[in-house]
Structures are given as structure tokens and as C-alpha cells.
C-alpha positions as CSV (number, residue, x, y, z in Angstrom):
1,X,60.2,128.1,11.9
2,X,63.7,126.6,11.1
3,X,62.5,123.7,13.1
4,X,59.6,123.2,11.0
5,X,61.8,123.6,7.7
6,X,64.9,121.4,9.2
7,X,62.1,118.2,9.7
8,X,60.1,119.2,6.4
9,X,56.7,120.6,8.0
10,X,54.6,123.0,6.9
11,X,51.2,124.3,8.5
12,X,49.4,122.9,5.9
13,X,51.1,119.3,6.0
14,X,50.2,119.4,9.5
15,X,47.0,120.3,8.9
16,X,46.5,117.9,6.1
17,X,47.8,115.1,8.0
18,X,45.8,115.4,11.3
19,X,42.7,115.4,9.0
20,X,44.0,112.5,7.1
21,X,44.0,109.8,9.1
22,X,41.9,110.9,12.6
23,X,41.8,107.4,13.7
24,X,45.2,107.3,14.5
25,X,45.9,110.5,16.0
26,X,43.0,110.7,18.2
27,X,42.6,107.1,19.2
28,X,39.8,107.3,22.4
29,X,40.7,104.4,24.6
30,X,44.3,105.0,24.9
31,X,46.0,107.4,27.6
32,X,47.9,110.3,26.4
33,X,51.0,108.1,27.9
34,X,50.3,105.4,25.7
35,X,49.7,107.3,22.5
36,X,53.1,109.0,22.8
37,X,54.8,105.7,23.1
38,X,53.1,104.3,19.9
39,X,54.1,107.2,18.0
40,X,57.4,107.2,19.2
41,X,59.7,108.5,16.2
42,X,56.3,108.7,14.2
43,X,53.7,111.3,13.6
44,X,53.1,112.2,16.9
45,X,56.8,112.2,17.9
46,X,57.2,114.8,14.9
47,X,54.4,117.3,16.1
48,X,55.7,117.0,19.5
49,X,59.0,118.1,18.6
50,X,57.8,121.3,17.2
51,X,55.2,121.9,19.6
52,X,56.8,120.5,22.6
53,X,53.5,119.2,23.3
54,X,54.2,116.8,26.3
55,X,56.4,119.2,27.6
56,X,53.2,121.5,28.0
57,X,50.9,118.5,29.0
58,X,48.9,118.8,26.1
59,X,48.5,116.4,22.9
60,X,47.1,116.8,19.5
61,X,43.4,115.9,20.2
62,X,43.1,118.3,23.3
63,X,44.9,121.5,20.6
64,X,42.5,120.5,17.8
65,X,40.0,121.0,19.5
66,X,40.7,123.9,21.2
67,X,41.6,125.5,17.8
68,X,38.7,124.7,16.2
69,X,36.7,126.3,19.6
70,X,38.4,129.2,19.4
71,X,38.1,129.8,15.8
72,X,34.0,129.2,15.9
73,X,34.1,132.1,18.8
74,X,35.7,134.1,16.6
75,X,34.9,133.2,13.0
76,X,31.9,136.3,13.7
77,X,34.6,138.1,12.3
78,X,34.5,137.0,9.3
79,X,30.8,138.5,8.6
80,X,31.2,141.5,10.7
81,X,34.6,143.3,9.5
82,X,33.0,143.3,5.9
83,X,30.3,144.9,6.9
84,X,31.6,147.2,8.7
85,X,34.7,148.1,6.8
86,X,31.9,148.2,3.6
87,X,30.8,151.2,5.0
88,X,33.7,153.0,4.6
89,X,33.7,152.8,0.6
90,X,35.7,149.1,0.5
91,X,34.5,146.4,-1.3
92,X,32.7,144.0,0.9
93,X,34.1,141.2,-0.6
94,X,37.7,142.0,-1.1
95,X,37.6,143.1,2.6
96,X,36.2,139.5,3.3
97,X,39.1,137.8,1.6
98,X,41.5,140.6,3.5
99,X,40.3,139.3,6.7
100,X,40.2,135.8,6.3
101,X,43.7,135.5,4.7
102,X,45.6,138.5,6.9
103,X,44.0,136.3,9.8
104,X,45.6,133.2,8.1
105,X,48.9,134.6,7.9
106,X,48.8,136.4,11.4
107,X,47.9,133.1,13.4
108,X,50.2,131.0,11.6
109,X,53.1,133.5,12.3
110,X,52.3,132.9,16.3
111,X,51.9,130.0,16.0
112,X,55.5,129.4,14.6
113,X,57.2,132.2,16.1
114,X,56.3,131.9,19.7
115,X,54.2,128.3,20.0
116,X,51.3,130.2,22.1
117,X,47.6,128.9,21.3
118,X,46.8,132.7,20.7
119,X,44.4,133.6,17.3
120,X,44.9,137.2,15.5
121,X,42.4,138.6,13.1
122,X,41.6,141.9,12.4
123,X,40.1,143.1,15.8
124,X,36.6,145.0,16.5
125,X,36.5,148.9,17.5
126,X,39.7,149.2,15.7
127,X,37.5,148.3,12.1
128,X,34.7,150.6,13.7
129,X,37.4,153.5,14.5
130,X,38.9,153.3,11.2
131,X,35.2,153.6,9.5
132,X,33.4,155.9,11.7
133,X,36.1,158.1,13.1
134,X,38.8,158.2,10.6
135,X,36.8,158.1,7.4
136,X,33.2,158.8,7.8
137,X,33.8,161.1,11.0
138,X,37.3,162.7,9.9
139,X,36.8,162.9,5.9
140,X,39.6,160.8,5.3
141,X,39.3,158.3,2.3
142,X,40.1,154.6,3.5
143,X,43.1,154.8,1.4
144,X,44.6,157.1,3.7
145,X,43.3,155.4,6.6
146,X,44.9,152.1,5.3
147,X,48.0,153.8,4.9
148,X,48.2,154.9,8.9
149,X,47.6,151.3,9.6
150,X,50.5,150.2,7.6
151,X,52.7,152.4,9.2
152,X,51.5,151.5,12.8
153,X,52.3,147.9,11.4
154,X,55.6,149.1,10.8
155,X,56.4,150.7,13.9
156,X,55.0,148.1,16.0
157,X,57.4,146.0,14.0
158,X,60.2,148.1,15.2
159,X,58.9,148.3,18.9
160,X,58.9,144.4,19.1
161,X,62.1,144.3,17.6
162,X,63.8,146.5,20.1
163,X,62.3,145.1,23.2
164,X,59.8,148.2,23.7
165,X,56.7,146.3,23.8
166,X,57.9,143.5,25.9
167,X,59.6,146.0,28.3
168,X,55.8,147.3,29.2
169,X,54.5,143.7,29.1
170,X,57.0,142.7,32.1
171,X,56.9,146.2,34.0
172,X,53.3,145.7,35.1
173,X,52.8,144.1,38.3
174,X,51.6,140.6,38.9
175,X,48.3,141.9,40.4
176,X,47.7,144.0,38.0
177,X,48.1,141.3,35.5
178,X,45.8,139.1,37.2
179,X,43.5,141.6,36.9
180,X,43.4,142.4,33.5
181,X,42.6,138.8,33.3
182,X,39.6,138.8,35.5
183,X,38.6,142.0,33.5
184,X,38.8,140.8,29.9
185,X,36.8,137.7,31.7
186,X,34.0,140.0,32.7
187,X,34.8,141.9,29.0
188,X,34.0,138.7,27.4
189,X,31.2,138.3,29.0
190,X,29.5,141.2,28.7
191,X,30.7,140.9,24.8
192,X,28.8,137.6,25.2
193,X,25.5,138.7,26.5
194,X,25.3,141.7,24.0
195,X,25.8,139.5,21.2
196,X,23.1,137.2,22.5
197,X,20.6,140.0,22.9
198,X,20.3,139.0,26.8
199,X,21.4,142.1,27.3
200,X,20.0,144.9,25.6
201,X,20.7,149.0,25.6
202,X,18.3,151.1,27.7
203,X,17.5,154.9,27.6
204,X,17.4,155.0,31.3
205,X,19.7,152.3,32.6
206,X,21.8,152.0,29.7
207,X,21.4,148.5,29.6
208,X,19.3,146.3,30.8
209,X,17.5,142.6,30.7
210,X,15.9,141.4,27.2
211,X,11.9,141.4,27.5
212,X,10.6,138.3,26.6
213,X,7.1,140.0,27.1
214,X,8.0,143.1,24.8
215,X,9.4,140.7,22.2
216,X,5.7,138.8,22.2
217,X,4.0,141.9,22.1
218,X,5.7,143.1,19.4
219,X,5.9,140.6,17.3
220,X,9.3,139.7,16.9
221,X,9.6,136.5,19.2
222,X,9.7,134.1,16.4
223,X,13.1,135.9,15.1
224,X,14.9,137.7,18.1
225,X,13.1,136.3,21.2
226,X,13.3,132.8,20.0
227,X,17.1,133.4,19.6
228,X,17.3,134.4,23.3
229,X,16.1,131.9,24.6
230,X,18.1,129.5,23.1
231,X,21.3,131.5,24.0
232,X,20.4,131.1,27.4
233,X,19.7,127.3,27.2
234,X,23.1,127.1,24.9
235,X,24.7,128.5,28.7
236,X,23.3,126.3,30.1
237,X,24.3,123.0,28.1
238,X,27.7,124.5,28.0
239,X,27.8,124.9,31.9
240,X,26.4,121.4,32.5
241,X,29.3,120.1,29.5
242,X,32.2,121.7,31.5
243,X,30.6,120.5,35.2
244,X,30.4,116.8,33.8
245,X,33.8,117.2,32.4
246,X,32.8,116.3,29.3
247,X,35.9,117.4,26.7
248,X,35.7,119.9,24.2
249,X,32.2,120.8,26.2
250,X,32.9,124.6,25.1
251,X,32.9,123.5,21.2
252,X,30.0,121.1,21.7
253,X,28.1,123.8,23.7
254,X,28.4,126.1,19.9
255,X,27.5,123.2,18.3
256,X,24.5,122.0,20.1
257,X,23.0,125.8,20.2
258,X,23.4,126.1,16.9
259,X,21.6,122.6,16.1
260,X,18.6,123.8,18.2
261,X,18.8,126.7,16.3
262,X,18.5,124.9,13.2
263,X,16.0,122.8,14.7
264,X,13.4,125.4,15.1
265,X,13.9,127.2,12.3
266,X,12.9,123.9,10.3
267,X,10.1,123.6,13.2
268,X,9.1,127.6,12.0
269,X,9.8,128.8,15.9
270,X,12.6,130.7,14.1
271,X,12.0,132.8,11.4
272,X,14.7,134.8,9.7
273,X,14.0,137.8,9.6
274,X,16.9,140.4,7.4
275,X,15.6,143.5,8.2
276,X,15.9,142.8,12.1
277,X,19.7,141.0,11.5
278,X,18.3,137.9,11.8
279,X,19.7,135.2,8.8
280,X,19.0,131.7,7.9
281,X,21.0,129.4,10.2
282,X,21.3,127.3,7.5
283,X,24.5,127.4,5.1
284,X,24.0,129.0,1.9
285,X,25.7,127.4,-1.3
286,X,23.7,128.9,-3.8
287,X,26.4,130.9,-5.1
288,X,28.5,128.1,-5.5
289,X,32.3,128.1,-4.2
290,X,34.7,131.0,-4.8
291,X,37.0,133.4,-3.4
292,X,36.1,136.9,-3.9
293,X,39.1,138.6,-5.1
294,X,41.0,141.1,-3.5
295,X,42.2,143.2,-5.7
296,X,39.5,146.3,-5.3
297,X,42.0,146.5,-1.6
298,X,45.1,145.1,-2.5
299,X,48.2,147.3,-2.0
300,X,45.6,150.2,-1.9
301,X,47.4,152.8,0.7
302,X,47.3,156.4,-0.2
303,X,50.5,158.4,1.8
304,X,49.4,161.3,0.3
305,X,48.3,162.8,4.1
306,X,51.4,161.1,5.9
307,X,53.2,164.3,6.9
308,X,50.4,165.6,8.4
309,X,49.6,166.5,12.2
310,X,46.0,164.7,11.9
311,X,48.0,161.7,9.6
312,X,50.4,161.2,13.5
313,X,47.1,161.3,15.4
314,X,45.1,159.1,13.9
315,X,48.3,156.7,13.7
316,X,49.0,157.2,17.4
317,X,45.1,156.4,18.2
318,X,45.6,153.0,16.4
319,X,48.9,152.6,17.8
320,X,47.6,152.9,21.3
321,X,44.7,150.9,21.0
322,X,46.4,148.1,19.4
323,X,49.6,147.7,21.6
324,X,47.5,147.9,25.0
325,X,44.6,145.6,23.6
326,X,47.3,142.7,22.3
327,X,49.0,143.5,25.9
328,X,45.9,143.3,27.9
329,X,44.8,139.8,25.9
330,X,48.5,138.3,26.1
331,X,48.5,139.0,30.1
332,X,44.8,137.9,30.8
333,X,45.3,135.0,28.4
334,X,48.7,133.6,29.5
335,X,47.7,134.7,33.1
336,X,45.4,132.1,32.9
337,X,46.6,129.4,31.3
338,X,49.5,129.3,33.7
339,X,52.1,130.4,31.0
340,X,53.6,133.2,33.1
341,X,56.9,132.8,35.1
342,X,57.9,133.0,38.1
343,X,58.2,136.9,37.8
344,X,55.5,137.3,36.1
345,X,57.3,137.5,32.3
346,X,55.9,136.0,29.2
347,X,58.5,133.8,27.6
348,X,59.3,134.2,23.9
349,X,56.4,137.3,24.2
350,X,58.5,139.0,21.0
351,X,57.6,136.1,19.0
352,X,53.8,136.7,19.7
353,X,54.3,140.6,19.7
354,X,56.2,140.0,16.1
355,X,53.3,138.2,14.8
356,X,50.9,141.1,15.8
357,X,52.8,143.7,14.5
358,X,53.5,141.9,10.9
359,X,50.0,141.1,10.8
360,X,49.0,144.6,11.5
361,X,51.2,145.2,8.2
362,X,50.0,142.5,6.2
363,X,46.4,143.3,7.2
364,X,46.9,147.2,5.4
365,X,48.6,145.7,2.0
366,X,45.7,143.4,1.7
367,X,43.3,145.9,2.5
368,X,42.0,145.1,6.2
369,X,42.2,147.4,9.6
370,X,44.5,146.5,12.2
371,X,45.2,142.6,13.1
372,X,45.3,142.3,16.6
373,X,45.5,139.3,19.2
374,X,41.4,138.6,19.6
375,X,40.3,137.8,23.4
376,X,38.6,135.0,22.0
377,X,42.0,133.0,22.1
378,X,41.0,132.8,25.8
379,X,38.0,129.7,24.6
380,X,41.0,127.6,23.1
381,X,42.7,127.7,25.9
382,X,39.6,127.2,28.5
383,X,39.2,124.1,26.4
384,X,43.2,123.1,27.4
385,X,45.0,124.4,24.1
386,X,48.7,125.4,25.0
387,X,51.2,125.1,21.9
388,X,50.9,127.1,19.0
389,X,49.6,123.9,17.4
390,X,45.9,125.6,18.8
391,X,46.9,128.6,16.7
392,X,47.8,126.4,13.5
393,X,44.5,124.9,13.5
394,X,42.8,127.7,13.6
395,X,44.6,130.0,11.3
396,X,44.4,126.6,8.9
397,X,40.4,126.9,9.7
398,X,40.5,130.7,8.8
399,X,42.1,129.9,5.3
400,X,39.8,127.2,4.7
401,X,37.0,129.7,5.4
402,X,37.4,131.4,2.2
403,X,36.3,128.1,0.4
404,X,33.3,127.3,2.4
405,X,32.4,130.8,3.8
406,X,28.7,129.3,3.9
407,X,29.1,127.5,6.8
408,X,31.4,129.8,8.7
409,X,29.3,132.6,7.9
410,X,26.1,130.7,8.8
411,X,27.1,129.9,13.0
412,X,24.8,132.8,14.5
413,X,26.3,134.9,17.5
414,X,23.6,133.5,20.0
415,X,25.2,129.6,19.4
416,X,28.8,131.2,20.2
417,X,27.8,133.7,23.3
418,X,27.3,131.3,25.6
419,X,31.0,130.2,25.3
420,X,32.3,133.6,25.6
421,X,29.8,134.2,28.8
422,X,31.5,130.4,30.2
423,X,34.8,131.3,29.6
424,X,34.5,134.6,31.4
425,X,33.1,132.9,34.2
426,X,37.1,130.8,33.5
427,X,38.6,134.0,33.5
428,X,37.3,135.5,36.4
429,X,38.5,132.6,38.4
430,X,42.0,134.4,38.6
431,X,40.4,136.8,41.3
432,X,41.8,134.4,44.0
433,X,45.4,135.3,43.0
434,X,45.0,138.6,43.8
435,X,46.2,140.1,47.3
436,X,43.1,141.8,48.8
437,X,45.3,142.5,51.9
438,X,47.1,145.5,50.5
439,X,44.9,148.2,49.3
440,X,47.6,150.1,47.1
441,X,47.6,146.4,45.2
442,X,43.9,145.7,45.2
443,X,42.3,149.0,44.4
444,X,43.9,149.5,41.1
445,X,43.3,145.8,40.6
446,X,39.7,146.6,40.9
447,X,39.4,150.1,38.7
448,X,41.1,147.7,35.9
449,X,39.0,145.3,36.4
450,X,35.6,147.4,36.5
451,X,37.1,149.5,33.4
452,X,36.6,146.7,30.8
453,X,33.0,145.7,30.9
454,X,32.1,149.5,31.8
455,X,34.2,151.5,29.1
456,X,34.3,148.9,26.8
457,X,38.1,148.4,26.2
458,X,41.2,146.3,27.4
459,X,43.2,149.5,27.0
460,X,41.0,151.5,28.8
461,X,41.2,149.2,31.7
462,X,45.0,148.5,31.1
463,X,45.2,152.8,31.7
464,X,43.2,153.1,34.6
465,X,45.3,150.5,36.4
466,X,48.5,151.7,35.7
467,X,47.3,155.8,36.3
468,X,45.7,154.7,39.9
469,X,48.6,152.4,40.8
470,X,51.0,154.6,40.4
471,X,49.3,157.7,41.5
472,X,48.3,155.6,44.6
473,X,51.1,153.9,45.7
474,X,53.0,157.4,45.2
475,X,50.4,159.4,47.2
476,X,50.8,156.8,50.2
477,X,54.4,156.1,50.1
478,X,54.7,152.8,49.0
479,X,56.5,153.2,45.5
480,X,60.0,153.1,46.9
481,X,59.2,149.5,48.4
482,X,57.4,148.4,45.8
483,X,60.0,148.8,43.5
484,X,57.9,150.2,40.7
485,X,59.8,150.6,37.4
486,X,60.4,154.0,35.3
487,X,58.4,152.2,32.7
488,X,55.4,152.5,34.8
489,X,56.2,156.2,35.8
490,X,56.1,156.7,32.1
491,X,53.6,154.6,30.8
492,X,51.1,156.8,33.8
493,X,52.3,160.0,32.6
494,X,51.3,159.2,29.3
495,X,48.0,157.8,29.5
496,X,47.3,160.4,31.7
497,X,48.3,162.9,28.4
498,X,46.2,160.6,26.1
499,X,43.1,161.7,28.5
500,X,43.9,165.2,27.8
501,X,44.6,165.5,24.0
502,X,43.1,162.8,22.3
């Protein structure tokens, strides 16, 4: 940040100036080599400086598009949280101002403190925790849940601060960190196919194929079948994209599935239908352009409940779920962009931790649940995003949202599942580093990996490796040569008292 402040940048310059004059930063025919040499002690030289963009093989094309990828994977958000949080009592709009602008602030905070291409915004089952557990399911008002938010916000602060939070990050073992990468991978992808409707819940299986058959039968082909299908086919464009090389082939991949989309719902093959969730997939600016105001949420926190035994659970719960999620996406993430040392250490990790935790903070006085580092980030940096200029582009994007919401709001999850499902298939690449050879390293690698997809959490997974590797490597008499750290005594002890009480 003094970097940006000593050469007179702001996000927003940035921004502004990338989208000013496109010709000349992303000039086609010319090697990266070449462009840096033309903009030697010019625009280019400027964004390289703060970015260090050379120095992570990367130039401004390649981490515009990679922000702009990860921000369409992830702009879901900005429909969902509303609707969600709505339910609670909030207003649906101030909540959908809270989101986009905490997510703003957030992003732009990684972006400068720690240069990482990693995207925050206020993150799923933590929203549907705060609604259905804390407020609906506990008889807290969301005031009060706010309020526990703001104070995880504030401890997390303190933690990053003081080294706690990057202490954990770096006492987990390399395999299990390449494992938590391969897991989020097959998270994603799960995440993917649920959203797409490939996969659908089943009394007997628990889940199981979508029926195109059923969907004919029952009339509902032209809405959710139709939808389907083109999911599938946007998998398969985005497949045959990244196979041909073809760059920014995980963006193009949204974009051309949500063009078919569009396609056939001028054709009539797809027919919106509201009370089955299905929308137009066309953007709606009937209502004109404004920004719903946030005052209904702003500064809103009740700490009348703060001293209370069910006020330092429900803070713990979103404590726990938080720091292990934001640790299990920064691991799998970095893991596999290559941004891990030699010993397995994030560099500059408190700047990205810092970001989290203030976000967290900012999130509650706006009136949002907890920011937290989104696994979506993973899609920008499939697509070779590296520097925090990634981030700014995106968090830029998330601002810009609140003026044309239409259009953000209007990208259906079957056009962005396929890149989740491709990426995964990226993720789970990171297999191969594992060492299969030693069983007390590769069993715990697998119960975190199988843990995602099949409980449905980074943190879970993130538990059930440390608990088995531990326990394991104990049991057979391997932890004195493995070195393992007090951290990881602790951090099994725990989760193994999280199991038990919460």
C-alpha cells in the first residue's frame, strides 16, 4: 500500500486505466518480452512495479482475465447471500449492497497487502449458519448474530497480528497440504455439479444422476432439463478451450454457456420458470440503475447477549469455520499455483490472513456474515492469475456490480459450473505430489481429501487430516521422526473437543 501511495496509484486508477486504453495494454501480436520493453518506465513499468508482475511470469492481459474469471464464478454470490441472509429478518437489499461492497473492500485489501490473486466475499454455509442456526434455529435476532461476527472479525484480527494463524498455516505438513488441494478440487466440483443440477439429492443414494427422462415426463425440460444439458455441453466447450490452449478458455467457457443459454431461451427451448428457480437469462434494467442503500444493516450489531455462554459458542462456531475454511483455500490455492516455498510456507500469508480478518469486520458493520477467502479464487489462477493485480480486478468488478447488478445477477449457475467442475479437475492434479509410499503420510492425505466432497466443508476435511495424522503417526511410532510440531498436537486435541461439544 505505501508503494501504491509513494507512485500515486490507487485501485481504481488502475482499474480505470487498464479499461481506458485496451489497445495498448493488451496488444495481441507482441510477446510478453516485447510489451515490457515498450512500456519501459510507462504504464506497464508502473503496474509491474507494484505487482512484481514479470517477477511472477505473469502480465496484465493474463491477471485481467483471470480476475474477471474468477469474479463470474463467484459473482453467484451476489444473488444468493441476499436471499439467504433475507430470511433472517435483513433487508434483501441492504444485504446486497453489504456484500458487494464488504467484498470490494476485502479483495482490494489482499490485493494490496499480500499481492496474492485470492477473491473474499462473504462465504456460503457461514450466511446459511448465521440464518438457520443462529437466528432461526437458536432465537437470536440477526443483530446479535452480527454482533458475534464482528467480534470474530476482531479476534481474527488479533490472531493474524500475533502470528497465530500463520503458525497453524506452516505447522501442517506438505502432504497434507497437497491434499487439501486435491480435496477443495474435488469440493469444487461437486459444488459444480450441484449447482448445475447434474447432480441431484436422492432419498436412497443421497445423490444421484439428473433424469433427463423424469424431467420430460414431468414437464419441466423446457426450464431445468434444458439447463442441464447445456451445463454439460458448457464442460465440454470449456474442456476442449483449455485442451486447445486457447487463453482465458475458462472465462470463454462461462460466456459461451451462458450465450447458448440465451440462445434458447429466445429460441423458447428455455423457459423461465420462478417458481422452479429458474430466471430470465437476460439482464433486467427495468428498474433502472441504483444502489440500494444500506442503511436498514449499517452499524446494526446488538451486544446485548455478548457475555453470554451461547454468545462464545456461536462466536467460536464462526471462528472455527472461518479460520480453517480461509486456511484450507490459501493452502489448496497457493499449493497449486506454485506459490509455496521450499518448506512448504506461504510468503507474506499475514497480509492475506489480515485481509480476511478485516473483512470479516467490515462485513458485520455493513451488515453482511462472515467474509472469507472464496475457493472460487482457484478459477483465476487456473486461468494463470498470480499478483494481486487478479484480486484488484475483481474486487474493482464486485464494486462495479452495484451499478449494473442486472448483468451480474443475470449469469445463471449452469454457465459458471462447468468452470468450477474444470478447475477441480486443475486441482486434483496435485495428487501426483503426494508420497503414496508412506502410509502414515498418505492415509490422512486421503481421509482429507474424501472429507470435502463427502461432509461438505474445507474445515471438516482440514480436521480429519490433522486428527488421523497425528493419531496415526503416534500410534505407529513415527511422530518423533517426523518431527511433528506442538501446534499439530494441539490443533488434534482440539478438533477432536470440537467433535465432542459442539
Amino acid at each position: 500500500s505505501s508503494s501504491l501511495h509513494e507512485n500515486g496509484w490507487s485501485g481504481l486508477s488502475i482499474f480505470q486505466m487498464i479499461i481506458a486504453s485496451p489497445e495498448s495494454m493488451f496488444p495481441e501480436t507482441k510477446s510478453f518480452s516485447a510489451r515490457s520493453a515498450q512500456y519501459e518506465g510507462g504504464t506497464f513499468m508502473n503496474l509491474d512495479k507494484i505487482f512484481h508482475l514479470k517477477e511472477n511470469h505473469t502480465d496484465v492481459k493474463t491477471e485481467v482475465m483471470a480476475g474477471i474469471t474468477t469474479f463470474m464464478t463467484m459473482a453467484y454470490i451476489l444473488a444468493v447471500n441476499p436471499n439467504i441472509l433475507s430470511a433472517s429478518g435483513m433487508d434483501r437489499g441492504a444485504v446486497f449492497t453489504a456484500t458487494a461492497l464488504s467484498a470490494f473492500i476485502a479483495t482490494c485489501l489482499m490485493a494490496l497487502l499480500s499481492n496474492y490473486p485470492f477473491v473474499l466475499a462473504p462465504g456460503m454455509g457461514l450466511n446459511a449458519y448465521f440464518t438457520y442456526t443462529v437466528v432461526l434455529g437458536m432465537g437470536y435476532t440477526w443483530q446479535q448474530a452480527l454482533a458475534a461476527v464482528f467480534a470474530e472479525g476482531i479476534i481474527f484480527i488479533l490472531l493474524s497480528l500475533t502470528n497465530v494463524r500463520e503458525a497453524i498455516f506452516n505447522s501442517i505438513p506438505m502432504n497434507l497440504k497437497h491434499a487439501v488441494s486435491v480435496g477443495i478440487g474435488l469440493f469444487i466440483a461437486f459444488i459444480g455439479l450441484q449447482n448445475a443440477k447434474i447432480v441431484v439429492g436422492n432419498d436412497s443414494t443421497l445423490v444421484s444422476i439428473f433424469s433427463f427422462k423424469s424431467s420430460v415426463a414431468e414437464g419441466t425440460f423446457s426450464s431445468q432439463g434444458i439447463t442441464v444439458l447445456l451445463a454439460l455441453i458448457g464442460v465440454l466447450v470449456t474442456a476442449i478451450l483449455l485442451a486447445k490452449n486457447v487463453k482465458g478458455g475458462i472465462l470463454w467457457g462461462i460466456l459461451i454457456t451462458w450465450i447458448l443459454g440465451i440462445i434458447c431461451q429466445l429460441t423458447h427451448l428455455y423457459v423461465p420458470n420462478a417458481d422452479l428457480g429458474y430466471y430470465s437469462l437476460l439482464p433486467d434494467f427495468s428498474n433502472g440503475i441504483s444502489v440500494p442503500s444500506m442503511m436498514p444493516t449499517f452499524m446494526k450489531m446488538d451486544f446485548s447477549i455478548v457475555f453470554s455462554l451461547d454468545f462464545v459458542v456461536i462466536m467460536f462456531a464462526f471462528l472455527f469455520v472461518d479460520m480453517f475454511d480461509t486456511l484450507g483455500t490459501l493452502i489448496g490455492v497457493a499449493s497449486k499455483a506454485d506459490m509455496l516455498d521450499k518448506d512448504g510456507k506461504l510468503p507474506k500469508i499475514k497480509g492475506a490472513l489480515l485481509s480476511d480478518a478485516v473483512g470479516t469486520t467490515v462485513g458485520a458493520v455493513c451488515g453482511t456474515s462472515t467474509v472469507t477467502t472464496f475457493v472460487e479464487s482457484a478459477s483465476g489462477v487456473a486461468e494463470g492469475g498470480r499478483t494481486g493485480l487478479t484480486s484488484l480486478v475483481a474486487g474493482v468488478l464486485f464494486a462495479l456490480s452495484l451499478l449494473l447488478s442486472p448483468i451480474f445477477l443475470a449469469i445463471p449457475s449452469f454457465a459458471t459450473a462447468p468452470a468450477l467442475i474444470v478447475v477441480g479437475y486443475l486441482m486434483l492434479t496435485s495428487v501426483t505430489k503426494i508420497d503414496f509410499n508412506d502410509m502414515t503420510e498418505a492415509i490422512p492425505c486421503f481421509i482429507a481429501i474424501i472429507a470435502m466432497p463427502f461432509m461438505y466443508s474445507i474445515s471438516e476435511g482440514i480436521s480429519m487430516g490433522v486428527i488421523s495424522y497425528v493419531v496415526i503417526n503416534v500410534i505407529t511410532g513415527k511422530a518423533k521422526e517426523k518431527k511433528i510440531s506442538l501446534l499439530m498436537y494441539i490443533l488434534a486435541v482440539l478438533f477432536i473437543l470440537k467433535y465432542i461439544f459442539i
